[in-house]
C-alpha positions in Angstrom: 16.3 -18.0 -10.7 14.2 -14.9 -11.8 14.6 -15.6 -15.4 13.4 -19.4 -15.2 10.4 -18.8 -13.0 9.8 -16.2 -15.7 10.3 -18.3 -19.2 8.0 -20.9 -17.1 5.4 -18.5 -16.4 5.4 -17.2 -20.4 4.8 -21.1 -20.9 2.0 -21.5 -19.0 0.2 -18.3 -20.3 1.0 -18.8 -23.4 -2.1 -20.2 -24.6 -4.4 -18.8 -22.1 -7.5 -16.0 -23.0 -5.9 -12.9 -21.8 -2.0 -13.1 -22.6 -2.5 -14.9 -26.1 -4.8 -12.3 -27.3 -2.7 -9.3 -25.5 0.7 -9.6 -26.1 2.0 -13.4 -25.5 0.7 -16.0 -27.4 3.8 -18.1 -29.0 6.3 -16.0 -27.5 10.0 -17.8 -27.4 12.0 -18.2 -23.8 13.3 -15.0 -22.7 17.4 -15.1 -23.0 18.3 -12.5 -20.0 16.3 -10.6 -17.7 16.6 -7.6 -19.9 14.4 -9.1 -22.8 11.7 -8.3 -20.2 11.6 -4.9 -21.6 10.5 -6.3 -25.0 7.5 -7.1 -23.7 4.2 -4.8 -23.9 3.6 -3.1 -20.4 0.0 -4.3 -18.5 -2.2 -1.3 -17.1 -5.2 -1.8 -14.8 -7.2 -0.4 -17.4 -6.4 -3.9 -19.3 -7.2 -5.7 -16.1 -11.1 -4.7 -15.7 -14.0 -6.9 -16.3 -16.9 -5.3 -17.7 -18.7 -4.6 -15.0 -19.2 -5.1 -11.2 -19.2 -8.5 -10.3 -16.9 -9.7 -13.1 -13.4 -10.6 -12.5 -10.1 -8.8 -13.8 -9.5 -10.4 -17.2 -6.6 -12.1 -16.0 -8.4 -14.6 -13.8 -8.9 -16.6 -16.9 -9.2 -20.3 -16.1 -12.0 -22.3 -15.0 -13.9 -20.7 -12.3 -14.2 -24.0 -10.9 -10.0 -23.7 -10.0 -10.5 -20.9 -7.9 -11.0 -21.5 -4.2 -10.8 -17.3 -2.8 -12.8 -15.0 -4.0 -12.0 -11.1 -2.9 -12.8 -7.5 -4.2 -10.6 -4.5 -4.3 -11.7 -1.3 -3.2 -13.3 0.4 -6.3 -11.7 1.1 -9.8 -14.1 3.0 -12.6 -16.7 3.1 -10.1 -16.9 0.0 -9.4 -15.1 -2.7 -7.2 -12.4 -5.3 -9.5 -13.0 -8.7 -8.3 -9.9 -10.9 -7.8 -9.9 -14.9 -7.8 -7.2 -17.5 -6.3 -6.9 -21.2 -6.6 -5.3 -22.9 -3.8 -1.7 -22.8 -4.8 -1.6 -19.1 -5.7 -3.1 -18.6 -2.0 -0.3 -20.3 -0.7 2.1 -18.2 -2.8 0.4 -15.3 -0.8 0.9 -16.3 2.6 5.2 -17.5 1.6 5.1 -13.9 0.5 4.2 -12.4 3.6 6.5 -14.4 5.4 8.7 -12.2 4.5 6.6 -9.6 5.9 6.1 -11.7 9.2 9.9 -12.3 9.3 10.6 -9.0 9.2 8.4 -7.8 12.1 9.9 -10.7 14.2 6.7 -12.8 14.3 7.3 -15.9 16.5 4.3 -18.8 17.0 3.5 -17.4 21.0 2.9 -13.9 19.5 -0.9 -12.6 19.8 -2.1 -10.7 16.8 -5.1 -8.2 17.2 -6.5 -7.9 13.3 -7.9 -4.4 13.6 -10.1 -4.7 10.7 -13.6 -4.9 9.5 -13.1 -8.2 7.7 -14.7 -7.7 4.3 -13.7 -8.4 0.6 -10.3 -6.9 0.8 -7.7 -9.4 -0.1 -5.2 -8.1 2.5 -6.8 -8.6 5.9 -7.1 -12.6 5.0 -3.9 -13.5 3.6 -2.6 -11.7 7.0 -4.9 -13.4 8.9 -4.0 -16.7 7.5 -0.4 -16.1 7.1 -0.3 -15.8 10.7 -2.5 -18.9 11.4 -0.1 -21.0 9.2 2.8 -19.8 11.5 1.3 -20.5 14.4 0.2 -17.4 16.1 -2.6 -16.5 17.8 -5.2 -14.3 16.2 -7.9 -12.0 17.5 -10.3 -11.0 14.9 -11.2 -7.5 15.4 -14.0 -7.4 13.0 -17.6 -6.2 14.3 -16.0 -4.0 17.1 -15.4 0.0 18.0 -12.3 1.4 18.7 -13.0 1.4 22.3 -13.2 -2.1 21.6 -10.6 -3.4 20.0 -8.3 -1.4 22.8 -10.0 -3.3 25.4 -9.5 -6.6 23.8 -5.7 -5.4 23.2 -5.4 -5.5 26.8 -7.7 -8.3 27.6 -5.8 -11.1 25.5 -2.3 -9.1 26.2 -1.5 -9.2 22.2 1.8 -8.3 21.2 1.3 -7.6 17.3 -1.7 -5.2 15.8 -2.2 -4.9 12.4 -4.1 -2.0 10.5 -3.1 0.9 8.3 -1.3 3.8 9.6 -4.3 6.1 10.0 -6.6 3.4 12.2 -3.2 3.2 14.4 -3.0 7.0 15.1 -7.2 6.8 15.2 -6.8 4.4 18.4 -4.2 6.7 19.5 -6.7 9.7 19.5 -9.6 7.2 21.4 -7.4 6.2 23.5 -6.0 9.3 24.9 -9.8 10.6 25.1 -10.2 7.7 27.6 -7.6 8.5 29.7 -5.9 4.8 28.1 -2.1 4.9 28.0 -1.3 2.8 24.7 2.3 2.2 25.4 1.1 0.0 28.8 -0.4 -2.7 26.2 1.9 -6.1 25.3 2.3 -4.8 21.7 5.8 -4.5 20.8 5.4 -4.8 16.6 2.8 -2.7 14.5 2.8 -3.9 10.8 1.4 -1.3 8.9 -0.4 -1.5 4.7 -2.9 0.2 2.8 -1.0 3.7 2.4 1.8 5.7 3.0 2.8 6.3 6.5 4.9 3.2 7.3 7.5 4.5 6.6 7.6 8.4 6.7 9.8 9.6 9.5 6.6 11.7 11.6 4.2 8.7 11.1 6.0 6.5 12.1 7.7 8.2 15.4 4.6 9.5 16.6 3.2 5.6 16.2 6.2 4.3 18.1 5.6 7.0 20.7 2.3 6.4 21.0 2.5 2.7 21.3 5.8 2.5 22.3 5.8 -0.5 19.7 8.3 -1.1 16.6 6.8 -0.2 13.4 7.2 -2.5 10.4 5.6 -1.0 7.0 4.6 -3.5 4.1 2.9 -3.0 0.8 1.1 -4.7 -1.3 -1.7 -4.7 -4.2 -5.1 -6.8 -4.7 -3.8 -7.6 -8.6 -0.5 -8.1 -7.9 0.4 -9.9 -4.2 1.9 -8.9 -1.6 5.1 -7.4 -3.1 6.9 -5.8 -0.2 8.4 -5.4 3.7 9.9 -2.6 5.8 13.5 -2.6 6.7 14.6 -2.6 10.6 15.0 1.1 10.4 11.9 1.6 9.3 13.1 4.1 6.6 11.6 2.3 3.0 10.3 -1.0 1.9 12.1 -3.9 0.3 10.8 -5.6 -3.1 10.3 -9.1 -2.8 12.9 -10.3 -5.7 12.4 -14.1 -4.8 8.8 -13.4 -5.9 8.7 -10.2 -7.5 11.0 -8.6 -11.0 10.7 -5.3 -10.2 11.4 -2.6 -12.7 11.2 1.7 -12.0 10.1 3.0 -15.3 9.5 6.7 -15.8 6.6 6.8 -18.4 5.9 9.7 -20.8 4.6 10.9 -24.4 8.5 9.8 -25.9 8.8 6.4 -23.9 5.2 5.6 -23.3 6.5 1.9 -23.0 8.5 3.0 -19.9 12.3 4.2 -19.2 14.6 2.5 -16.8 15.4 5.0 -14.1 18.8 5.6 -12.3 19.4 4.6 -8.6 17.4 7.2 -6.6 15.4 8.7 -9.2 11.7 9.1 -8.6 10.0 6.3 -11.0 6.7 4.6 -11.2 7.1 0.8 -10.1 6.4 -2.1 -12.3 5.9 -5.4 -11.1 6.0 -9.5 -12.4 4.6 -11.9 -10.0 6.6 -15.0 -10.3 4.1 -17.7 -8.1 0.4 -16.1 -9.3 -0.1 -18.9 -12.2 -4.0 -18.2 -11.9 -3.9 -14.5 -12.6 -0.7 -13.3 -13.5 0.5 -9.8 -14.1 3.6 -9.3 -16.2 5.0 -6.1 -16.2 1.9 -4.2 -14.6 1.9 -0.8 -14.0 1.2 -0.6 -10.4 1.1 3.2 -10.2 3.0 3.5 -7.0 5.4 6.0 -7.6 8.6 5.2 -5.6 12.5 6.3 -5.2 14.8 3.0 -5.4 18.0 1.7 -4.9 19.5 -1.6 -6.1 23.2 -0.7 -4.9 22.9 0.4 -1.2 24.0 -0.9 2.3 21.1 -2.5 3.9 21.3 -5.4 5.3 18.8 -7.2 2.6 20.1 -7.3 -0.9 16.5 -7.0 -2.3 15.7 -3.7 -4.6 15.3 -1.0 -1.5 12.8 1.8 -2.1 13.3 4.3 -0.1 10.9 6.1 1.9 8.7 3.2 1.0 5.5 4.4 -1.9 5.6 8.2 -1.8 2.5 8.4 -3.4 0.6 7.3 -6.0 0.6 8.4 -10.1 -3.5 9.2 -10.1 -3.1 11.2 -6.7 -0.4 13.4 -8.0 -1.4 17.2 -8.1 0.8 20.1 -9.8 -0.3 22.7 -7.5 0.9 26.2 -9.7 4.1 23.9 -11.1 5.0 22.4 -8.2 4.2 18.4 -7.6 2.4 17.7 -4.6 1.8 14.3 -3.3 -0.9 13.3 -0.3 1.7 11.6 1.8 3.9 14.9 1.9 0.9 16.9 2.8 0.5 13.9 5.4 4.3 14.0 6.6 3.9 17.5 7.6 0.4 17.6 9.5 2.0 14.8 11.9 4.7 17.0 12.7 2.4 19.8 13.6 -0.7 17.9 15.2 0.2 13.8 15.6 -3.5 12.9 15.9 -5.7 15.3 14.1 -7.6 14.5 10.9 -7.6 16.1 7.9 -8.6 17.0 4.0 -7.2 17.8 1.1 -9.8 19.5 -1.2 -8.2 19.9 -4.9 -10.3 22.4 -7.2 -9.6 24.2 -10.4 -9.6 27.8 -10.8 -8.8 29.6 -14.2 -7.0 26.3 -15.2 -4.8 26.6 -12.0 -5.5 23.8 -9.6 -5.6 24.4 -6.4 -5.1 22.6 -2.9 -7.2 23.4 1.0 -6.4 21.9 3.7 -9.2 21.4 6.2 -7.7 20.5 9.5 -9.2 19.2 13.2 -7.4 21.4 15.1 -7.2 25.0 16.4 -6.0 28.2 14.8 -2.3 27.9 16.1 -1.8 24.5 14.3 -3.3 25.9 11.4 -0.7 28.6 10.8 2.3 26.7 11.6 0.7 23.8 9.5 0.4 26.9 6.6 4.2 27.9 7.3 5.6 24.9 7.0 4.1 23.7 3.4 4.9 27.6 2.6 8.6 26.7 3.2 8.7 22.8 2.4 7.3 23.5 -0.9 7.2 27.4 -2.1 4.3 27.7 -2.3 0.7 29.3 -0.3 -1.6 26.5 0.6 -5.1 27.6 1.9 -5.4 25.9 5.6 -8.7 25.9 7.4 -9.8 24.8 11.2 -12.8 22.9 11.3 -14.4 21.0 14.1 -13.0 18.4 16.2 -15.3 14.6 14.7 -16.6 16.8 12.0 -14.0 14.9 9.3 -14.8 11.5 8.2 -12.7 8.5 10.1 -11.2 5.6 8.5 -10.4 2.0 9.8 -9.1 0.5 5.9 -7.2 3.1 3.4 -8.2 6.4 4.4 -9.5 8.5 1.6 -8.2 12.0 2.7 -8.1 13.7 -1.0 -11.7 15.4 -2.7 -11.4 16.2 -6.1 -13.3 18.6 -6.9 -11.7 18.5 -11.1 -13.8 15.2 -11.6 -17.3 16.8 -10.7 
């Protein structure tokens, strides 16, 4: 099935802007699956129009065929605009039916959408994914915390959707309202945007807090929604109706990409199968991930475990040693669930080196030091800095200043 939504998918691009002058133009039906890996690999560098306000090169036809019109969050200093005609919107939402499924979505659920509302592709397909289903949804645009919370209770909603960090953020408003989360209706949390979903100490302290199931999910602007959390909430299953999904390890002697064994850490590249007005074949998504295609989940789809660990442009070797956000993550919520914090990446006699600047008091701070000293060998600097003094995030939280780039 992969392979003929594939050869159909090289027919239809053929001829168009982007793939015929990249890589495609005249190619011949693909005999196996494997002959994928004959094909040139697609970076986001590829993807970006000129400048703001111009869509990613792939978004080649008419402009008149495109009905949705969304940005994502900022490449090359400056947001990459993404386009969809009807039928690739409708490809979106059977995606995240997957997602919806998963989470055990039923029409008389009642789904708080605890976000701002703007260009970011994510919060509508959600939003209409669950229309299309039937369920009820409160848009939690325009509010405060405080807010949202209130209407929580209010229209007794069983599902919230936000990013892991907004979820624990309620937490912390909550508790400094006296509000005890866990006597709300929600019994599902799906969670997207960045890692968290499905890290063991995010996601206990969320189910703690809520006393809700969490259900992570991933997805990319460029790409679609690619991905759902198993019922254990341990990793994230690729789509393979939808998706090919390859885990490629990519340097100076294979800088066309390496097929990875079972469990070895890889960087995840994607086809979209259904995305006929801007597909991506074989695009470098930059999620690095751990998977497993023979393993004894339920699902039978590619299972990455853990979920995305972290991303290939967030990576830091701190003095040899490869440090990711979400592990620096992982271990803060085991010390202080709640608190916020930095990470503050500098270079020093062409040694990088990581801070950590953390909301809490001077007790947290050591054990918080301790345990990266013996997670990861190594000394991190850890500092306590006022409570609200950290900046708070309701879309992805942008915990990580590098200080290399200035």
């Amino acid at each position: 099935m992969q392979l003929q939504r594939l050869n159909e998918l090289l027919l239809e691009v053929q001829d168009r802007p982007f793939y015929g002058k990249y890589h495609l133009n005249n190619h011949r039906p693909l005999g196996a699956l494997a002959d994928l890996a004959s094909l040139p690999v697609l970076t986001k560098e590829q993807l970006l129009g000129e400048a703001a306000g111009h869509p990613a090169r792939i978004f080649d036809l008419s402009r008149s065929e495109y009905t949705r019109l969304h940005q994502t969050s900022g490449t090359k200093g400056f947001p990459m605009t993404v386009l969809d005609t009807p039928s690739d919107w409708a490809w979106w939402l059977t995606c995240w039916d997957y997602v919806l499924d998963s989470a055990e979505v039923e029409q008389d659920d009642v789904a708080m959408m605890a976000f701002s509302f703007g260009p970011f592709i994510g919060f509508w397909t959600a939003n209409d994914a669950l229309v299309r289903r039937g369920t009820t949804v409160v848009p939690g645009g325009g509010m405060t915390s405080q807010q949202r919370i209130q209407m929580i209770f209010d229209h007794r909603c069983t599902l919230l959707c936000c990013t892991p960090t907004y979820a624990l953020h309620l937490g912390a408003v909550a508790a400094k309202h006296g509000i005890d989360l866990t006597k709300t209706a929600i019994r599902r949390i799906i969670v997207a945007g960045e890692p968290g979903g499905s890290t063991t100490s995010v996601r206990e302290r969320l189910e703690t807090l809520w006393g809700a199931k969490v259900v992570d999910h991933a997805g990319a602007s460029e790409v679609g929604a690619w991905g759902f959390g198993n019922p254990e909430g341990t990793g994230i299953h690729v789509i393979e109706d939808e998706f090919i999904a390859e885990l490629l390890c990519f340097d100076a002697e294979h800088p066309r990409g390496i097929e990875v064994k079972d469990g070895e850490q890889a960087e995840l590249v994607l086809t979209s199968l259904g995305r006929f007005g801007g597909p991506v074949i074989r695009y470098r998504t930059g999620d690095i991930v751990r998977g497993y295609r023979n393993h004894d989940q339920k699902c039978g789809f590619l299972f990455l475990d853990g979920g995305v660990l972290g991303r290939v442009d967030d990576m830091m070797v701190i003095r040899g040693v490869n440090v990711f956000p979400s592990s620096i993550e992982s271990m803060v919520r085991e010390i202080t669930p709640l608190a916020e914090f930095r990470m503050i990446v500098s270079r020093v006699d062409e040694m990088d080196q990581l801070a950590i600047e953390l909301e809490s008091d001077q007790a947290s701070v050591a054990k918080l030091s301790d345990l990266i000293r013996d997670r990861l060998a190594m000394r991190v600097s850890v500092d306590a800095v006022a409570v609200g003094s950290l900046p708070r995030f309701e879309a992805k939280a942008k915990r990580l200043v590098d200080l290399r780039k200035i």
